[in-house]
MARDOKOL-533010 format. One record per residue: z, y, x of N, C-alpha, C, O, CB in turn; residue number from 1. Coordinates in steps of 0.001 Angstrom, whole numbers, plus 500000, padded with zeros to 6 digits. Glycine has a CB too. Example, Ala and Ser with C-alpha at 12.3 -4.5 7.8 and 13.67 -1.06 7.14 Angstrom:
REM MARDOKOL-533010
{kedren {507800,494310,513190},{507800,495500,512300},{507800,496700,513200},{508465,496681,514236},{509046,495527,511308},1}
{kedren {507080,497750,512850},{507140,498940,513670},{507870,500030,512900},{508039,501138,513409},{505725,499402,514084},2}
This chain:
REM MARDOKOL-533010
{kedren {449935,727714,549734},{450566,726510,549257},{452011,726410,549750},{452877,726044,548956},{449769,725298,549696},1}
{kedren {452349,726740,551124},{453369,726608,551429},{454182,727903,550907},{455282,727415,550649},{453319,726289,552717},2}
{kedren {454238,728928,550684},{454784,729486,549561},{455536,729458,548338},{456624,729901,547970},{454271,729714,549331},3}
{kedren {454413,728658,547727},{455368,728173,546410},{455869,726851,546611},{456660,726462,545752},{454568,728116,544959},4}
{kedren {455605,726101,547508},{456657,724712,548049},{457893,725458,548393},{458983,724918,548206},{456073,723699,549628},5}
{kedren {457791,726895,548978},{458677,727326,549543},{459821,727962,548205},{461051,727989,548245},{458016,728295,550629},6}
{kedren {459053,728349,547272},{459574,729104,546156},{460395,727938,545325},{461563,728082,544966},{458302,729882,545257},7}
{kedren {459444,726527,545025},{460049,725433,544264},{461058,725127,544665},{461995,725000,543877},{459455,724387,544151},8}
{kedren {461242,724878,546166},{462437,724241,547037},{463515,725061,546699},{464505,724464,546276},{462241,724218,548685},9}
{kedren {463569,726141,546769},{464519,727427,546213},{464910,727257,545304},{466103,727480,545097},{464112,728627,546002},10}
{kedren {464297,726905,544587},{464369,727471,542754},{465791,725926,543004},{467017,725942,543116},{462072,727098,541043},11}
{kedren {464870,724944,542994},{465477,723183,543173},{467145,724014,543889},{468105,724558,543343},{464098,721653,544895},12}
{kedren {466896,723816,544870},{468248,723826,545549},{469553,724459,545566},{470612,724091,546076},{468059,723993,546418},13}
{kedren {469228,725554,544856},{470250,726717,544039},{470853,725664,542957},{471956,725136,542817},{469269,728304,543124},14}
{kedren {469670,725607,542287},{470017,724767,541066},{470814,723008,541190},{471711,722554,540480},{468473,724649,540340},15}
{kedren {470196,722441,542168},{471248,721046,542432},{472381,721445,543139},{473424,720793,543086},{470597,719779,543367},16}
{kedren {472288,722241,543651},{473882,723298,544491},{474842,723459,543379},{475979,723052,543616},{473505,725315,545128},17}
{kedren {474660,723876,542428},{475112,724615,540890},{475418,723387,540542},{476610,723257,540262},{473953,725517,539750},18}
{kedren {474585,722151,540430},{475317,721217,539615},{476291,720388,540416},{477230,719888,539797},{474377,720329,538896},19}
{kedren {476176,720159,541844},{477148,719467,542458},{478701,720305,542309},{479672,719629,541973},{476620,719261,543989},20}
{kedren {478885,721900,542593},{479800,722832,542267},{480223,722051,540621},{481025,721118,540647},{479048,724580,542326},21}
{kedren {479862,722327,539786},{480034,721812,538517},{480581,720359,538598},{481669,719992,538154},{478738,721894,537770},22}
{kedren {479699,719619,539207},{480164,718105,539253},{481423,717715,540029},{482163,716771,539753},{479074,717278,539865},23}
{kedren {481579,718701,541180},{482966,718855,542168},{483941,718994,540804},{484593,718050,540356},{483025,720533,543492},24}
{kedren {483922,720238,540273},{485195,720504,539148},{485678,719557,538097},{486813,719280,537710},{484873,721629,538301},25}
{kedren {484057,718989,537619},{484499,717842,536929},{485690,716353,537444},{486549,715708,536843},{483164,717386,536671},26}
{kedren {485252,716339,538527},{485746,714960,538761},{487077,715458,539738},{487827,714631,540258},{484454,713808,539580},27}
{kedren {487272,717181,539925},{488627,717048,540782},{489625,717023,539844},{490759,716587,540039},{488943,718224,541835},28}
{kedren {488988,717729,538309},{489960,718149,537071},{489964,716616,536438},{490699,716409,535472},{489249,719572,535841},29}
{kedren {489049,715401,537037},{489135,714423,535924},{488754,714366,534907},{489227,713471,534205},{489932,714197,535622},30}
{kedren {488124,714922,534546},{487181,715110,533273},{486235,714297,532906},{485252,714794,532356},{486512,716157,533298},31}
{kedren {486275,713291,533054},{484898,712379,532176},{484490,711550,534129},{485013,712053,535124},{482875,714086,531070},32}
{kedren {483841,710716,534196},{482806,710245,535073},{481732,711105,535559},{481547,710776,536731},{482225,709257,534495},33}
{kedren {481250,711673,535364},{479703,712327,535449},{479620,713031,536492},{478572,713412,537014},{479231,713255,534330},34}
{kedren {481096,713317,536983},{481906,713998,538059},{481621,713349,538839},{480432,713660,538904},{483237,714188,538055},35}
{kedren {481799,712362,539823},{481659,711277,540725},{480816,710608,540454},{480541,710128,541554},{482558,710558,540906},36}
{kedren {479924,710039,539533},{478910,709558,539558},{477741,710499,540171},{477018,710186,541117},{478780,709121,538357},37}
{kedren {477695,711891,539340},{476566,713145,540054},{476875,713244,541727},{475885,713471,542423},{476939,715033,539264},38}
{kedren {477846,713129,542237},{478273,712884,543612},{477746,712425,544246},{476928,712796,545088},{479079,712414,543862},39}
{kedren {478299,711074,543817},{477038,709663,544431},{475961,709673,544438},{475422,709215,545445},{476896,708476,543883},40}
{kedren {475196,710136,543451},{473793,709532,543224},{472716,711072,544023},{471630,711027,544601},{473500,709152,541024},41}
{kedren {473425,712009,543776},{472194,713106,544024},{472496,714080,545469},{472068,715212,545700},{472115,714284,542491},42}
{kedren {473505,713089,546451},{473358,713862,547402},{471864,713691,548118},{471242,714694,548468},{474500,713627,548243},43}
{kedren {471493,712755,548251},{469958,712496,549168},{468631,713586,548318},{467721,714193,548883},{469349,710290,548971},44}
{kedren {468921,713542,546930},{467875,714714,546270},{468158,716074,546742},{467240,716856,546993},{467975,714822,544618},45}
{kedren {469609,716439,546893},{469741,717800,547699},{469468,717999,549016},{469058,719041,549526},{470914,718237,547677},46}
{kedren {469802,716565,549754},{469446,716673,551091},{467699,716837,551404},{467118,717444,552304},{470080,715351,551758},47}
{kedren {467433,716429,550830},{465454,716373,550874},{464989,717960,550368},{464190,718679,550969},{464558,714888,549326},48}
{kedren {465641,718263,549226},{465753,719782,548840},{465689,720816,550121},{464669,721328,550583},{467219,720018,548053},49}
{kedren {466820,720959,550498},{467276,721400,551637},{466862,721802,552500},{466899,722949,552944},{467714,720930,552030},50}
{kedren {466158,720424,553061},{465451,719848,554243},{463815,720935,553826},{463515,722029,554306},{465325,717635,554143},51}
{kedren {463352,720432,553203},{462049,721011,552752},{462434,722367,553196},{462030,722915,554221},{461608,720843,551097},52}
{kedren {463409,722946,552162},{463248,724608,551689},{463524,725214,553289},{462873,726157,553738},{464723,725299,550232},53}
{kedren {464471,724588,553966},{465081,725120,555441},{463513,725235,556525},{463037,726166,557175},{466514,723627,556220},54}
{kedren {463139,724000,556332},{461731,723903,556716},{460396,724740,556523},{459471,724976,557300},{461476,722939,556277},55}
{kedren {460601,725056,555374},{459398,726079,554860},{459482,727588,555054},{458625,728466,554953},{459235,725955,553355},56}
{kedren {460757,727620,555359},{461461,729008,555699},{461536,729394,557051},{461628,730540,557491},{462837,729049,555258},57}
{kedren {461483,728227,557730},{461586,728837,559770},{459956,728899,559557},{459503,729920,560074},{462378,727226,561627},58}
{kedren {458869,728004,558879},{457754,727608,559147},{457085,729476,558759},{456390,730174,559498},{457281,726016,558140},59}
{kedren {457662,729832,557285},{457102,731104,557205},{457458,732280,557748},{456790,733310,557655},{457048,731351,556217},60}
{kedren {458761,732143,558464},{459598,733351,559913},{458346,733131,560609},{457356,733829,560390},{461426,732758,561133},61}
{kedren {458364,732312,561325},{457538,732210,562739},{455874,731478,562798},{455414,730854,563754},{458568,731206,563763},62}
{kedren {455335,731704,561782},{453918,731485,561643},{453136,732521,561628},{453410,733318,560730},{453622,730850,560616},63}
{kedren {451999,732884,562495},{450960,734104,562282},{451152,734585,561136},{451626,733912,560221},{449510,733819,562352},64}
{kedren {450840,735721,561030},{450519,736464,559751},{449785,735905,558986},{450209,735599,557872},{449987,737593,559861},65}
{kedren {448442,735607,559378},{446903,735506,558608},{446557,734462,558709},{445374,734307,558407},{445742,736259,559030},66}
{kedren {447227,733363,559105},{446466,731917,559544},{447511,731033,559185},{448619,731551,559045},{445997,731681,561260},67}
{kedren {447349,729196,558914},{448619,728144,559049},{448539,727717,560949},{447647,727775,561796},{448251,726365,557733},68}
{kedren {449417,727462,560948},{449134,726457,562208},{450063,725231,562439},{451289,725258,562548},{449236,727271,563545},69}
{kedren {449072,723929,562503},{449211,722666,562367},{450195,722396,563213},{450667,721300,562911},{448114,721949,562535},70}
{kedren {450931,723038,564463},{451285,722269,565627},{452321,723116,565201},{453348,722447,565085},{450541,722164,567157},71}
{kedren {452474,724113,564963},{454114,724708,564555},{454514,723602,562893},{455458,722871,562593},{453989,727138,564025},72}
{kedren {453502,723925,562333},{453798,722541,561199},{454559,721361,561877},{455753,721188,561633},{452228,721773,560600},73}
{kedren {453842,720516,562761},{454252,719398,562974},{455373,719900,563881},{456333,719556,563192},{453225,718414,563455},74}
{kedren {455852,720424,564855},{457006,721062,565534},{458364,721346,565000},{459420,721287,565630},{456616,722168,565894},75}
{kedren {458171,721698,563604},{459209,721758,563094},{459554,720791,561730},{460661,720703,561198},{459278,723037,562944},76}
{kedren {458171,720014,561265},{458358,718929,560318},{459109,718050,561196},{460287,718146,560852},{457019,718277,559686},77}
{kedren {458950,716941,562523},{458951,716125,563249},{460545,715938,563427},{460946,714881,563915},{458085,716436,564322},78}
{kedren {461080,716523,563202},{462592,716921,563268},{463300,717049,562183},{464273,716340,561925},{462810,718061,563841},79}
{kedren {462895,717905,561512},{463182,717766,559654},{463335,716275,559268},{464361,715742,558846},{461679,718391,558570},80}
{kedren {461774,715525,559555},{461855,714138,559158},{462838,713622,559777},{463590,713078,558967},{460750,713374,559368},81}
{kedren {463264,713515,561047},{463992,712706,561438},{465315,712620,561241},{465968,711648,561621},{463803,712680,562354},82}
{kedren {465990,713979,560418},{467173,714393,560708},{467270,713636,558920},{468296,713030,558613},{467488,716287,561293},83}
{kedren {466396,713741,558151},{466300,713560,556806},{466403,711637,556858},{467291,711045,556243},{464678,714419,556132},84}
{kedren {465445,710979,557607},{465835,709696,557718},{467164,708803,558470},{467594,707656,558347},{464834,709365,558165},85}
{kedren {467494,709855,559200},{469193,709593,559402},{469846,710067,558614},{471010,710038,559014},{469871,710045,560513},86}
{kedren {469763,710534,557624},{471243,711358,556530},{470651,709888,555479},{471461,709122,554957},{470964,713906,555493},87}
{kedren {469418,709757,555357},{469172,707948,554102},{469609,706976,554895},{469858,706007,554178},{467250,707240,553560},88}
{kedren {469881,706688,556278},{470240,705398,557028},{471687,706020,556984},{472259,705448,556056},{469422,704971,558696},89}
{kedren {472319,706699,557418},{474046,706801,557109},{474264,707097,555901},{475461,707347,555756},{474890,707875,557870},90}
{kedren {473513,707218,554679},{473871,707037,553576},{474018,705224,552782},{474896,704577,552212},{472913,707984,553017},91}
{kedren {472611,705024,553188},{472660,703581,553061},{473320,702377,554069},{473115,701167,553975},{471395,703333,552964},92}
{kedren {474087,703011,554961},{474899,702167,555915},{475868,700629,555152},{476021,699542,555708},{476065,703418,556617},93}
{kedren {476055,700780,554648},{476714,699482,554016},{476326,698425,553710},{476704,697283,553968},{477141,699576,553123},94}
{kedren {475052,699087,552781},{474140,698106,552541},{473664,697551,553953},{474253,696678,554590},{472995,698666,551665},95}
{kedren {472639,698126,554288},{472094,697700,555521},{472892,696604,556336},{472353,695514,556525},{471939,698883,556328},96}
{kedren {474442,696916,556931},{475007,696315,557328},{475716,694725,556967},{476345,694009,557745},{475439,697116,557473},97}
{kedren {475346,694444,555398},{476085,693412,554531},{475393,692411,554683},{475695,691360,554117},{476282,693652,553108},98}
């Protein structure tokens, strides 16, 4: 299972990488909105992207061969999460603060 979470996250993150690159050019050349709006709205979907795929990738370096194990799971989720709910609280800082 963690495999192809690992494969999806990949596939995802190349691909929202590709469109922020795209969305950068748009809005440095001025070209339409879609530029700065894609900015705004889909950094937290790449960051969760990211987060996962970076995650699933130390998890499958350093996991037994032949077995999962729960405590390297939680060892390296526990941190992921936390680093992922501070990038949504300094994203949503304004709000929060108003």
């Amino acid at each position: 299972m963690i495999s192809y979470i690992h494969r999806l996250t990949g596939f995802l993150f190349y691909l929202l990488g590709g469109s922020f690159f795209l969305s950068f050019m748009l809005h440095y050349n001025q070209m339409g909105s879609f530029g700065g709006w894609w900015l705004k709205v889909a950094d937290l979907p790449l960051a969760l992207v990211g987060v996962i795929f970076g995650g699933s990738s130390l998890y499958l370096s350093v996991k037994p061969k032949d077995k999962d194990s729960k405590v390297l799971f939680v060892i390296i989720g526990l941190p992921l999460t936390l680093l992922f709910i501070s990038l949504i609280v300094m994203n949503f800082w304004p709000v929060f603060t108003s």
